[in-house]
C-alpha positions as CSV (number, residue, x, y, z in Angstrom):
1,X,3.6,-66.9,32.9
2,X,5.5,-67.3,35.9
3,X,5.5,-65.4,39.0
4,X,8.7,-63.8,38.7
5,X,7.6,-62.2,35.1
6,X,4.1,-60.8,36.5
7,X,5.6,-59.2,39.4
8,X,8.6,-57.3,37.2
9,X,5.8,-56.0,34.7
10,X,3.8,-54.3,37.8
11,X,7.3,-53.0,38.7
12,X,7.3,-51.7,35.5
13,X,3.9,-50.4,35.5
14,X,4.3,-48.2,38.6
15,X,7.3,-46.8,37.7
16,X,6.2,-45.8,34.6
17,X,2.6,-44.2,36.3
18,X,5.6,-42.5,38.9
19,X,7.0,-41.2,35.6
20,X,3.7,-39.7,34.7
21,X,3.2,-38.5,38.2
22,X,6.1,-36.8,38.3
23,X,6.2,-35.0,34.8
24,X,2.1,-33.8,35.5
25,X,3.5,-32.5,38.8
26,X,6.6,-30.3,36.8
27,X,3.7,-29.1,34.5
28,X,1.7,-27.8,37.4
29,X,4.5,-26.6,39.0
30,X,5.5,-24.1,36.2
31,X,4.3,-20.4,37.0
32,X,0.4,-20.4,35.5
33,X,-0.1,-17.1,33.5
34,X,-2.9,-15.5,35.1
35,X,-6.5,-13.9,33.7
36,X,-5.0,-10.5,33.7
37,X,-1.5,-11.2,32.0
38,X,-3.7,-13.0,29.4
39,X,-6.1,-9.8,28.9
40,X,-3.7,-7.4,29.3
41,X,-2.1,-9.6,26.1
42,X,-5.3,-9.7,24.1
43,X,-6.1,-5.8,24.7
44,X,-2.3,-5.0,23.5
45,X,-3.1,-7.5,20.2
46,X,-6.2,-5.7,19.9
47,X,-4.7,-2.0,19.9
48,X,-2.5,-3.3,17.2
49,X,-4.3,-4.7,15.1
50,X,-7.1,-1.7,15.5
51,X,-3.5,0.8,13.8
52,X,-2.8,-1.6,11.5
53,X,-6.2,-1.1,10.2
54,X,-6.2,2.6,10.5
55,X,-3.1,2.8,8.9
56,X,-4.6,0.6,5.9
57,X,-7.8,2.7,5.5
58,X,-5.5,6.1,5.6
59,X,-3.2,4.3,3.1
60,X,-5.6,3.4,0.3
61,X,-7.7,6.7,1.1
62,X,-4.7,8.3,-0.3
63,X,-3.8,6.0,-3.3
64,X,-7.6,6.4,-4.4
65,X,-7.6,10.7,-4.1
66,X,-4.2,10.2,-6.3
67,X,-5.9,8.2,-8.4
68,X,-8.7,10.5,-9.2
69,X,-6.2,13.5,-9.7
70,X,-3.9,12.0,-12.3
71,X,-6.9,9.3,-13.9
72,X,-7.0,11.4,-17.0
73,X,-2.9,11.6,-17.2
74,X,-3.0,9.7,-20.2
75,X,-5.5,11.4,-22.1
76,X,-4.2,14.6,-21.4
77,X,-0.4,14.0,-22.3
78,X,-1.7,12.4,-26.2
79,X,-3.7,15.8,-26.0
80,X,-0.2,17.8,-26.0
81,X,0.8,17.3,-29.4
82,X,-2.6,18.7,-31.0
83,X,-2.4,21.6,-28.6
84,X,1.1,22.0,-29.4
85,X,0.0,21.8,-33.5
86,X,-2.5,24.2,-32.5
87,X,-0.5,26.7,-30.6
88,X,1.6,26.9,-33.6
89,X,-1.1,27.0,-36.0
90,X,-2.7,30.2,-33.9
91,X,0.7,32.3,-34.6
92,X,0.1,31.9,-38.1
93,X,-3.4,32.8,-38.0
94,X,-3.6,35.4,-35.4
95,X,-1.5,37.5,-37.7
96,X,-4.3,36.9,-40.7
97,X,-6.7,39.8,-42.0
98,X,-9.5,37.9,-42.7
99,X,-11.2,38.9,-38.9
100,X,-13.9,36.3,-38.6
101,X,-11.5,33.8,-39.3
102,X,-9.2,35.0,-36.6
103,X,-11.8,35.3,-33.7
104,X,-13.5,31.7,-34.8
105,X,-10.1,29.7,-34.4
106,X,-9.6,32.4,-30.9
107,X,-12.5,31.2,-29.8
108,X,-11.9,27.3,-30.7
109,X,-8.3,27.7,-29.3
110,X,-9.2,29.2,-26.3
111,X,-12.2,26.4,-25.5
112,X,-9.7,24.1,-25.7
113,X,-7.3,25.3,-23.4
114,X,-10.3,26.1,-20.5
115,X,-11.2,22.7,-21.5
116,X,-7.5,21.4,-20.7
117,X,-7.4,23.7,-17.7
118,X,-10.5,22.9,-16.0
119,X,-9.2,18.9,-16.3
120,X,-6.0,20.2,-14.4
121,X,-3.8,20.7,-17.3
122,X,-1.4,23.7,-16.0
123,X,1.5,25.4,-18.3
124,X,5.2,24.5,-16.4
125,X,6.1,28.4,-16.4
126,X,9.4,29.0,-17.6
127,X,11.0,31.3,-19.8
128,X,14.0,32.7,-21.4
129,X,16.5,34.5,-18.8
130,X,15.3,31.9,-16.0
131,X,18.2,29.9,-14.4
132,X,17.9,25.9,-15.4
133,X,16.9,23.3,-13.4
134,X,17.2,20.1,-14.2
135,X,14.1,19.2,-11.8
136,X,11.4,21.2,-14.3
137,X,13.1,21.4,-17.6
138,X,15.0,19.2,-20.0
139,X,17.7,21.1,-22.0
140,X,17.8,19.9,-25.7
141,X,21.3,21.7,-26.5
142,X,23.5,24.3,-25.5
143,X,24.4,27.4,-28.2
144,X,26.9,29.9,-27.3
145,X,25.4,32.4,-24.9
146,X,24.1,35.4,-26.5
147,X,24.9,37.8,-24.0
148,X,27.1,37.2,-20.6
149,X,24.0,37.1,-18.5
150,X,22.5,33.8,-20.6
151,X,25.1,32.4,-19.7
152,X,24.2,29.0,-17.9
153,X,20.7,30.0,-18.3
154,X,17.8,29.4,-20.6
155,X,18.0,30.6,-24.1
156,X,15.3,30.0,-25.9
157,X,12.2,27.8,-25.0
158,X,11.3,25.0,-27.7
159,X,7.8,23.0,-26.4
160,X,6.0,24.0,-23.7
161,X,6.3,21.9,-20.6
162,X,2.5,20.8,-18.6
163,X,1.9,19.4,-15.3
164,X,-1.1,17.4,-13.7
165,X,-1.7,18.7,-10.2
166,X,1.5,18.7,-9.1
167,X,3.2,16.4,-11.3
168,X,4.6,17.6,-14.5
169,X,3.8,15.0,-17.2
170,X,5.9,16.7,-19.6
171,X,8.9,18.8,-19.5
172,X,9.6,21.8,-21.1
173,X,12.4,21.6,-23.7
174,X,14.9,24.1,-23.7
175,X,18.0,25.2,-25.1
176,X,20.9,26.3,-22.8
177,X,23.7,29.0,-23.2
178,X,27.3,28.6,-22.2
């Protein structure tokens, strides 16, 4: 190698440790985020997080009481129908003179319902006379009113309508005058 070629590749050599010089100095020079700035940062992350987690715990808390109230919705509602059945089958039988027979399906009938009840089965109270709403009653059809003040109103009410807590699982059917 001649002489020439050795002294360009030290020129090259300290320019490029001026190069590194000089971009470690711009590094240093940049405004260094101090201890307080970074744990003022890691207390605001904290407090964050710490809601987020709150939040969560209230959250699920919630969904699991809901869960509790409506875990025997399903039970319940293919319950209706035999109540329903049985409901029916009291108005036949309530009107029976054989006594004994009367006050032993009374006394079956009503042990169901207490049963029902003390689940959280409530009756959707509704009646003829009561203005609709679509909200808390399905209307099956509408008959000519009977009198003026049916008119728009409930007639006549077909099934019974039942609610868990404070959601109704089933409607009430209904028929409407106009």
């Amino acid at each position: 190698m001649s002489q020439e070629n050795t002294e360009n590749i030290d020129k090259e050599i300290v320019q490029d440790e001026n190069v590194v010089e000089n971009t470690e100095n711009q590094e240093n020079n940049e405004p260094e985020v101090s201890v307080e700035d970074q744990l003022q940062e890691q207390k605001d992350k904290f407090i964050r997080l710490y809601a987020e987690f709150e939040n969560y715990k209230k959250r699920t808390s919630k969904e699991r009481v809901e869960l509790f109230k409506t875990a025997g919705q399903e039970i319940l509602q293919s319950m209706l129908p035999v109540l329903d059945d049985f409901d029916r089958a009291w108005a036949q039988i309530s009107q029976s003179e054989d006594e004994a027979l009367v006050k032993g399906v009374e006394l079956i009938h009503e042990k169901l319902k207490s049963t029902l009840v003390s689940k959280g089965l409530e009756v959707v109270e509704i009646k003829a006379g009561d203005a609709f709403d679509a909200d808390f009653a399905e209307a099956i059809t509408q008959i000519p009113a009977p009198t003026p003040k049916l008119k728009g109103k409930i007639v006549d009410v077909i099934e019974k309508g039942y609610k868990l807590g404070d959601k109704i699982i089933r409607f009430p059917k209904v028929i409407l005058g106009n």
